[in-house]
N, C-alpha and C positions, 0 to 999 in steps of 0.2 A: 748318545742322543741328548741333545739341550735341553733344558726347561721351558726355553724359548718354545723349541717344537713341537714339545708334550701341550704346552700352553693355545698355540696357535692350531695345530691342526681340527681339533673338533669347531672352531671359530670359523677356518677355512673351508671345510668337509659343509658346516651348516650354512654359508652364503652358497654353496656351489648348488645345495641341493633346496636353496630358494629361488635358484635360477634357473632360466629356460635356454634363453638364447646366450652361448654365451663365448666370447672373442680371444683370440690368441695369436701372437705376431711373433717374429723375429728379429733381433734386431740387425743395424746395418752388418754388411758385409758378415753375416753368422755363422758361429765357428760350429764345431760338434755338439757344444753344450748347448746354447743357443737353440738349435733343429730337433737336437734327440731331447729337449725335457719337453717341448713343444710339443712332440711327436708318442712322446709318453703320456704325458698326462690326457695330451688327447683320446687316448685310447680308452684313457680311463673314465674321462667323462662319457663318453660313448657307451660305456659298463654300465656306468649308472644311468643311462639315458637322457642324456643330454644334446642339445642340438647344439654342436661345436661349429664356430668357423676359424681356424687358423690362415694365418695372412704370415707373407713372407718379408714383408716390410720393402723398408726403401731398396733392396737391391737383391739381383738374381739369387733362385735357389743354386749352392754349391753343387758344383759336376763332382767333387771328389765325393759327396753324403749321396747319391743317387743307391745306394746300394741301401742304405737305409728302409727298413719294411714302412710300407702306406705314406711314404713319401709324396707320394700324390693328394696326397690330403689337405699339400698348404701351397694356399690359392696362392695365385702371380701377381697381389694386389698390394696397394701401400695404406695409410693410413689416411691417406685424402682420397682412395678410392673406395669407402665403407663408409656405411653411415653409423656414426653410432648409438643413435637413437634404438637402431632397431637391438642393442643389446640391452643384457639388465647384469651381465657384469663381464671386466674385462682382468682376465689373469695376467698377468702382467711379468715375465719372466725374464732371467738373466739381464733386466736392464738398472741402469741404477741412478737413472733420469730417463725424465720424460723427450729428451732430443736422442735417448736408444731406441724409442718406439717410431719414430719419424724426425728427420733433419728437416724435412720438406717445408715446412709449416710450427706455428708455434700452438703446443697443443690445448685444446681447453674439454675437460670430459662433460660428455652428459651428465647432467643432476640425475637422471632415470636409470646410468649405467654405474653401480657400485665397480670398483677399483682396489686388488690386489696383486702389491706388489711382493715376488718370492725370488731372491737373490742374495748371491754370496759377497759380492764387491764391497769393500769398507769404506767406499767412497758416495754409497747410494744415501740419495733425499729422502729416501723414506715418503713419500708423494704418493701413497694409496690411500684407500679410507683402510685398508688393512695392512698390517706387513711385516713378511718375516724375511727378517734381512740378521746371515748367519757368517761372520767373516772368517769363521773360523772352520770352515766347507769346503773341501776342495772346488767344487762347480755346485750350481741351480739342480742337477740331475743329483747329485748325492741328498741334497736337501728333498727331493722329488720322493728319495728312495726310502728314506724315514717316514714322510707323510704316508704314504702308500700302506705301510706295515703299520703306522696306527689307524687308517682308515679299512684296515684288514683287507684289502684290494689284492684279488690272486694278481703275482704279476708275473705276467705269459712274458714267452720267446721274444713275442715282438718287443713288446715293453722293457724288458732285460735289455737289449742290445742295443738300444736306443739309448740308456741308462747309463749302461758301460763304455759305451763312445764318448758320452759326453765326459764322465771323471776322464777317462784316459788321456783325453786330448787335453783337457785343463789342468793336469798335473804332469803335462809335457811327457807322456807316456811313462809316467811314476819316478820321472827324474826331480820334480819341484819341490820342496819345502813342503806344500800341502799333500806330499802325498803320504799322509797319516796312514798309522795301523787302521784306523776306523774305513778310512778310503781303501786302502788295499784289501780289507776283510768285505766291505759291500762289493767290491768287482769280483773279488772272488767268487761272491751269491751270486752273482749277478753271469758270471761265466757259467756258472754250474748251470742255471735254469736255459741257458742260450751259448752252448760252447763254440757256436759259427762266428765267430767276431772276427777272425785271423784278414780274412778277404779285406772286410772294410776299413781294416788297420792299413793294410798293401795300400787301398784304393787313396785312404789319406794322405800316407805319406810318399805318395807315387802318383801324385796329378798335375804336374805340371804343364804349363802351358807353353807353344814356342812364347810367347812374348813375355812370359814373367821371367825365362831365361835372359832375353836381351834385357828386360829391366833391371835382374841382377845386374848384369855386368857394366851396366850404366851406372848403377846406383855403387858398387864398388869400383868402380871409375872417379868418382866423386867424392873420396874420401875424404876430412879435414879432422885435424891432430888436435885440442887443446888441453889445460893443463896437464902440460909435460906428458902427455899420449895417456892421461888416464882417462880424459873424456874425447868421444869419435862422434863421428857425425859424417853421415850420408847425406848428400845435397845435390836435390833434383830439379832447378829449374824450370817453370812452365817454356821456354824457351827451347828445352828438348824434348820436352811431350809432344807441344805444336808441332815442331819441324818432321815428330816422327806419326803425327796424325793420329796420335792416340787416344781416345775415350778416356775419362774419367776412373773407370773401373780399369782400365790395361794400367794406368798410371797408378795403379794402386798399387801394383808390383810388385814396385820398386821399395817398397816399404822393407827393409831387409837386418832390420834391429836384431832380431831373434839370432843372424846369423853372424854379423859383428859381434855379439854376445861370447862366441865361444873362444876372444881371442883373450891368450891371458894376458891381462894387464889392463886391457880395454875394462877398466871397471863401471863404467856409462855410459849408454851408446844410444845415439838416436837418430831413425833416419825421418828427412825431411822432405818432403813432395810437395811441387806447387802443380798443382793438377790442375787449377784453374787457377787465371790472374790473381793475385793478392791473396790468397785461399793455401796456405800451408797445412797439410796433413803430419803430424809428426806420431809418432811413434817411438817411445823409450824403453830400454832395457836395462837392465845390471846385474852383475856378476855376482852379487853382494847386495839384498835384500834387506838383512839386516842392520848395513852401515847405510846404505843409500836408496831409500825409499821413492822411486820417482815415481809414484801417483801424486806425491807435494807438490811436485812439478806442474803435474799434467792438470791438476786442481787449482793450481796459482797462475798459470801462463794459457793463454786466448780460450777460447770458447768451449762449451762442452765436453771439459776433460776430466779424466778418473781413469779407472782399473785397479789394482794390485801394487804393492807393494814391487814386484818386481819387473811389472810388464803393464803399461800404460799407455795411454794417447790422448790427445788433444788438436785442436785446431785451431789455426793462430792466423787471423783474418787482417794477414800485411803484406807487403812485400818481401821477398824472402830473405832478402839481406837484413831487413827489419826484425822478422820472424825469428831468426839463426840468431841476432843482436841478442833480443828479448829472451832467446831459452836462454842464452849461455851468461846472462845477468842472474835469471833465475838459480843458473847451478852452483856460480858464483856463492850466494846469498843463503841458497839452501845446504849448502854443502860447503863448509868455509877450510874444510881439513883438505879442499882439493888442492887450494891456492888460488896464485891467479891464473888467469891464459897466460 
């Protein structure tokens, strides 16, 4: 446990319990961390008697977390569909700017709703009136799960596996770098108090969609080679979204970095989606964390970018020929031991 957290939690502990009403979101497209600290903490405000609202943000709740206990707890709403006036403070989770709580709109908070923010990204603003921001955490729920134990908070079945979903899935089911003895000693507690997790592991890693298949095989259709094949790239044209009449969210799909990832040699791999005109979603990965950091990337190249040291994103508001130009300058520059294309 940090000094940080020993520091922050009774700070944390004492705005929450100066608070009445108080808000919780997810952000886009929300992975396991994202839902289950959401979904924890809410429990725990509810202990202490608090009148919670969680909001699922810009985009649907995941079919794979349905298994999730009290999932139903967070509403179908986005952050322009809440007022928030009527809060007096908003938790602020797993995000590590303020375009993770809504892309919708640019956001500006209540003077009457106090603002903390509790996140592991090394890329966050630190943009709360409070914040504990720990990059040395495998996921937001592992930081969750230390608060918890110094606010002496019994933490039930539910709360556990909500807990345990989240490190698991953000230390890529204990294959990542972050997956510290500290992290595999809290999932183990975290197993013991809640040993049903098996299901919702299945359900994770077993949801696919017919159309996130064809967007595979698109987006591995589209491959392109640079310096000398150590850096890949996926590239998805809004030209075959259109033609295939897809949504936004189906075009998301195609996002398949994590799975060019496991090829050896491919040591930086990013795939790129124009899901809408000019509107490039990218997504980067690498084999090697420690030689090539593409959050630099995703922090220096278009709009709204961060994550991790090994697993990143951003969005790069050009045409995509333009977009593909701009990252592969970027890696150039960032990365000069690659060479040239």
């Amino acid at each position: 446990m940090t000094d940080q957290i020993k520091q922050m939690a009774p700070k944390i502990l004492e705005a929450i319990k100066k608070s009445n009403k108080i808000l919780l979101h997810c952000h886009p497209y929300p992975d396991p961390d994202s839902v289950g600290s959401v979904l924890a903490i809410a429990a725990v405000l509810k202990k202490l008697g608090r009148d919670v609202t969680p909001i699922i943000g810009d985009t649907e709740y995941p079919q794979s977390l349905l298994g999730l206990p009290n999932h139903d707890w967070i509403q179908p709403k986005n952050y322009t569909q809440i007022e928030p006036n009527n809060f007096d403070l908003f938790l602020i989770l797993d995000s590590s700017s303020p375009s993770q709580i809504t892309q919708l709109t640019e956001i500006e908070f209540s003077n009457n709703m106090n603002t903390i923010v509790i996140d592991h990204h090394a890329t966050n603003s630190k943009f709360g009136k409070l914040n504990l921001v720990e990059p040395t955490y495998s996921s937001t729920s592992q930081i969750l799960y230390e608060l918890f134990k110094l606010w002496k908070v019994e933490i039930s079945p539910d709360i556990a596996v909500c807990l345990f979903i989240g490190i698991f899935a953000d230390t890529g089911g204990f294959k990542y770098p972050n997956s510290t003895p500290e992290a595999l000693q809290m999932a183990s507690e975290l197993a013991k108090i809640n040993p049903n997790y098996h299901k919702l592991i299945f359900d994770l890693e077993n949801n696919k969609k017919p159309i996130e298949v064809e967007m595979i095989g698109l987006a591995l259709s589209s491959i392109e080679k640079y310096f000398s094949d150590h850096v890949v790239l996926s590239v998805i044209p809004y030209e075959e979204i259109k033609k295939r009449n897809l949504s936004k969210s189906d075009a998301m799909e195609g996002l398949v970095a994590s799975l060019l990832k496991a090829v050896v040699g491919w040591n930086l791999v990013a795939s790129l989606v124009e899901a809408e005109p000019n509107v490039v979603t990218v997504s980067l990965r690498t084999r090697d964390e420690n030689k090539f950091d593409v959050s630099k990337i995703a922090k220096t190249v278009g709009e709204k970018g961060g994550g991790h040291k090994g697993a990143a994103g951003t969005t790069i508001i050009k045409p995509l020929d333009e977009a593909k130009a701009t990252l592969l300058r970027a890696v150039e520059q960032t990365f000069p031991e690659l060479g040239k294309q």
